[in-house]
Structure formats: C-alpha cells, structure tokens
C-alpha positions in Angstrom: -1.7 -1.9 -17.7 1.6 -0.4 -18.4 0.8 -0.6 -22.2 -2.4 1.0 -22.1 -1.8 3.2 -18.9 0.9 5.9 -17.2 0.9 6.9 -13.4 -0.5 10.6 -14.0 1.6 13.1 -11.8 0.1 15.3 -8.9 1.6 18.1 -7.2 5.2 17.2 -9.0 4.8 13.6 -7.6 3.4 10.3 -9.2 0.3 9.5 -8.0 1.0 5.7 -7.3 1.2 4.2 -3.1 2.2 1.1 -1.5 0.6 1.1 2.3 0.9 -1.6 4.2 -1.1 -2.4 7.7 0.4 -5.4 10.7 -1.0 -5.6 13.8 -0.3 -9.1 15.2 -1.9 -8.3 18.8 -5.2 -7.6 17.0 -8.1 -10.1 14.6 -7.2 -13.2 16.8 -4.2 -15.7 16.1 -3.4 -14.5 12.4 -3.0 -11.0 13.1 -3.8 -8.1 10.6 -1.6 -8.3 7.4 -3.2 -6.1 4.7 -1.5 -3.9 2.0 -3.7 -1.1 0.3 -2.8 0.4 -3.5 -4.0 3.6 -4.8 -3.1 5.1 -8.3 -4.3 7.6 -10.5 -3.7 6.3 -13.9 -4.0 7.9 -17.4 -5.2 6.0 -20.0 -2.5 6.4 -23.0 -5.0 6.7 -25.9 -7.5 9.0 -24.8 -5.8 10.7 -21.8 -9.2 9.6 -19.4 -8.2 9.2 -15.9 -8.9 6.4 -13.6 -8.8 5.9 -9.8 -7.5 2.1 -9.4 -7.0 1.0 -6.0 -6.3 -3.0 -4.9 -6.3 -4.5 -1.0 -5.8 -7.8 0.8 -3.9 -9.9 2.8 -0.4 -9.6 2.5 1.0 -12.8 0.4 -2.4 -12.9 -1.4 -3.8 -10.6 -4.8 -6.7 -9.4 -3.3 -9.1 -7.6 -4.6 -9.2 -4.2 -7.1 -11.4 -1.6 -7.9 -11.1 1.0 -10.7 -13.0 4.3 -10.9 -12.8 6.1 -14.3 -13.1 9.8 -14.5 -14.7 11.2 -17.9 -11.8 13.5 -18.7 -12.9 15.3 -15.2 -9.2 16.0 -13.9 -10.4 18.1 -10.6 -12.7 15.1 -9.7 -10.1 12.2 -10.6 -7.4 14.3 -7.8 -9.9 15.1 -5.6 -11.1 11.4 -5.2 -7.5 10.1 -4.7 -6.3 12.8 -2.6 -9.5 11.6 -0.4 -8.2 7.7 -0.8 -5.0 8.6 0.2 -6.0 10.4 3.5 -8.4 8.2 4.6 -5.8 5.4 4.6 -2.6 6.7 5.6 -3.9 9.8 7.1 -1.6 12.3 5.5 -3.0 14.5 3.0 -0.9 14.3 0.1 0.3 18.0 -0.4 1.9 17.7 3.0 3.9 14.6 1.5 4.6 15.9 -1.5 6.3 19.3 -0.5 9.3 17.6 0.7 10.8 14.7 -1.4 12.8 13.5 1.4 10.0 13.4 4.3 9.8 9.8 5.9 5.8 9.9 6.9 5.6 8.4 10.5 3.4 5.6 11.6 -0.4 6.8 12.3 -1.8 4.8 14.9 -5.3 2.8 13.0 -3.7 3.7 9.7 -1.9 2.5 6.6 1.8 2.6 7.0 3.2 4.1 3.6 6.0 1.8 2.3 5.9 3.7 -1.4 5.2 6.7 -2.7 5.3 8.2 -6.0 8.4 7.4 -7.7 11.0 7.6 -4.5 12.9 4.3 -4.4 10.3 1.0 -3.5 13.0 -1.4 -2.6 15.0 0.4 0.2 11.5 1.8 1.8 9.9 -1.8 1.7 13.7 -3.4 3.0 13.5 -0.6 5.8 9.8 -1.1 6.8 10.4 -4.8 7.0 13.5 -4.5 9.3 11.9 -1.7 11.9 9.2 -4.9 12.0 11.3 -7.6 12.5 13.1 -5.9 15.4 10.5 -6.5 17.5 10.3 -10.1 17.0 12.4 -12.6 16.2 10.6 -14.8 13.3 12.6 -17.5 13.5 11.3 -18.1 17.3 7.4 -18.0 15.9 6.1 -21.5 16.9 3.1 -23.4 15.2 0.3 -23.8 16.0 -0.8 -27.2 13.9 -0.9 -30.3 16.0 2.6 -32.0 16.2 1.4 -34.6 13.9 0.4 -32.2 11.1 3.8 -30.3 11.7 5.5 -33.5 11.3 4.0 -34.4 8.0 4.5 -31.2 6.7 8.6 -31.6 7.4 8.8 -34.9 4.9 
C-alpha cells in the first residue's frame, strides 16, 4: 500500500499504531497474545481517506478491515480517534501534545508499542523486555506428551 497510500497526519502526528495485548493468566493455557493496527491512510491519487485497521494473534496475519471515507475528513478522524480510544484508552490529542509521553499500561486495554512516527524498534525492544522480566522463557515447559517432544527434537 505504500505506492498507492501515505499515513495522513493528525494533530501534528501520523496517524498509524502498533497496540499489542498479553495476558498469560487469562483464555486458558495459551494465554491472550493479540496485536491491533489502526491507520488513517490517504490514498495518493485522489486524496480519499481510509480507516484500515488489522488484529490477531501475535506470530499470525490476522485479519483486516478498511473503511473508506468519501473525501469526508471530519468523519475519517473522528472514526479513528474513536478506534484508538476504544483500544488503548487514551484519546489521541492527550498523546499527541507531548512527543515524548510513554502512555502507561491500561488495565483490559491495548498496550501501545508504536505511535505515529516516534521510533518502532526501541518501543517494541522496550515493551518486550518489561515482559520478559517477569518470566524467564527459557524455563517455559511443554506441554506435548514426552513422546511428541521427543520427535519434535530429531
């Protein structure tokens, strides 16, 4: 999409999040392990904006939706201003006043690993070590039969 599409800017900040949601004490053995991706894109050609938004399980695509806006600009920011708090439960302006502001965890809600066009990698390297501290991965035993195990190992 990044031939046909930009991120459109709202509020001086692109309009493009990375959430991400783990709970391993909750939905039985496996945990919750979702991400959740909201943009507002504009379409290069004929400036129309779309709501695109894409959710899943964490190491899988998922799935996606998009929502286009006919060249209704309140409507298209409205909409993802309303995405965005419903799943972090932040409202964007309060984000993107202050550049530097590290959003805290919302109990129920989407943890924000990116947002706009602040710097992905060390925000998903610091989310995944505040995780990890509270367990070591390495320790994680399986659950498959001994047999099964086994044959997985040759």
């Amino acid at each position: 999409m990044t031939q046909t599409h930009t991120v459109y800017g709202i509020d001086g900040l692109l309009s493009s999040t990375l959430m991400m949601k783990v709970d391993l004490g909750k939905n039985g053995r496996w945990g919750i392990l979702r991400y959740y991706i909201v943009q507002l894109l504009k379409e290069k050609k004929s400036d129309q904006l779309t709501l695109w938004t894409r959710w899943g399980r964490i190491g899988e695509r998922g799935q996606n939706q998009r929502t286009p806006f006919k060249f209704d600009e309140k409507a298209a920011i409205k909409e993802f201003k309303k995405v965005f708090k419903q799943k972090s439960g932040y409202a964007w302006e309060s984000l993107a006043a202050d550049p530097n502001v590290k959003p805290a965890f919302i109990s129920g809600k989407y943890r924000i690993i990116q947002l706009g066009d602040r710097e992905a990698d060390k925000r998903v390297a610091s989310s995944y070590q505040s995780l990890t501290k509270y367990f070591n991965i390495n320790s994680i035993t399986s659950a498959l039969e001994r047999s099964v195990e086994e044959s997985k190992n040759e």
